[in-house]
N, C-alpha and C positions, 0 to 999 in steps of 0.2 A: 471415521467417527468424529475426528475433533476437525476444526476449518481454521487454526490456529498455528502461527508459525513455527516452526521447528527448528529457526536460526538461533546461534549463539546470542543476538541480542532481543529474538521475538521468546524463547525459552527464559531468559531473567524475565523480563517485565513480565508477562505470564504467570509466571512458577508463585510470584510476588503477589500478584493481584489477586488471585483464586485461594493461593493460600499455600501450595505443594504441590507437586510434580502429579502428572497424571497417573503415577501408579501410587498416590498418597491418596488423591481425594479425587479419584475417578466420577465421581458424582458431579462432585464441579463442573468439568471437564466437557462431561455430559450435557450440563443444564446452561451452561455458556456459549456451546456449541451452536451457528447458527442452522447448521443442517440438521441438527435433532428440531429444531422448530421448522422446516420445511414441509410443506403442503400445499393445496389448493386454496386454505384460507389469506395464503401468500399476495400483497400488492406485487407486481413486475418489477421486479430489482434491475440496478445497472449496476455492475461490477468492472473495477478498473485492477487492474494485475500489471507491473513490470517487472520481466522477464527477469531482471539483476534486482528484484525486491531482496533487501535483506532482513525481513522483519515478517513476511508473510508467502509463503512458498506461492506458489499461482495455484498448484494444481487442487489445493484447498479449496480455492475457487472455480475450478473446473469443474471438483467433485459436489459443490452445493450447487451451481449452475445444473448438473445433470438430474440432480434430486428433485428440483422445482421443474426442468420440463417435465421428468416424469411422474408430476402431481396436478401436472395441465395448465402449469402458471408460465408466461410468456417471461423469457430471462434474458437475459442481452449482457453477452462477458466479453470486455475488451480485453486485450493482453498486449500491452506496448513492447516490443523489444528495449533491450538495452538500460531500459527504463530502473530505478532505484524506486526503496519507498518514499513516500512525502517530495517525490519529483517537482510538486506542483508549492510546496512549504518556500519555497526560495526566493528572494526579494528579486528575482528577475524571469519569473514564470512568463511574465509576458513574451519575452524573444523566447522561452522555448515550444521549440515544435510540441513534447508531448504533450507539454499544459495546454497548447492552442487548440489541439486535435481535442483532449479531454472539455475543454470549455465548449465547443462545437458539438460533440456528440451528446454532452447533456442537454445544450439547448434542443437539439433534435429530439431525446430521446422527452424530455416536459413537454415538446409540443405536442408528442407521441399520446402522451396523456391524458390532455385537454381537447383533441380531436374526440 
């Protein structure tokens, strides 16, 4: 139901921004949700997941990835190992690997979209 994290530090910011815990104001939860909006009226999403995310579990993204194939929308889910969230926030993204692999695969995946 919900593609929102479940970590210690993704559950505060959360609980915060919506207003209450999903067993308070389940509607929230619901209408925030980006796989309750999932369909064929969907643009082709690209989703980035690391494996040691602490703020948004992957398999969230697993689960809206599976929603949108099966509404006929073309999905593209990366999942970096070892990888934390905001891997790419760090003033030396440049030397790393998953930023370079991530900056590479979006060029690929826009050029994907103007073909």
């Amino acid at each position: 139901l919900l593609a929102f994290g479940l970590s210690i530090g993704g559950v505060l910011v959360i609980v915060d921004a919506l207003g209450g815990t999903p067993q308070e104001v389940p509607e929230m939860y619901r209408l925030y949700s980006p796989i309750t909006h999932a369909g064929p009226h969907c643009p082709p999403p690209l989703q980035f997941f690391g494996t040691h995310d602490f703020f948004m579990d992957g398999k969230h993204g697993r689960k809206l990835d599976q929603a949108l194939v099966d509404a006929g929308v073309p999905s593209i889910l990366v999942e970096l190992p070892g990888v934390e969230h905001g891997f790419d926030a760090n003033p030396f993204r440049r030397i790393s690997p998953a930023a370079q692999a991530v900056e590479y695969d979006i060029e690929r995946f826009l050029g994907l979209m103007v073909e």
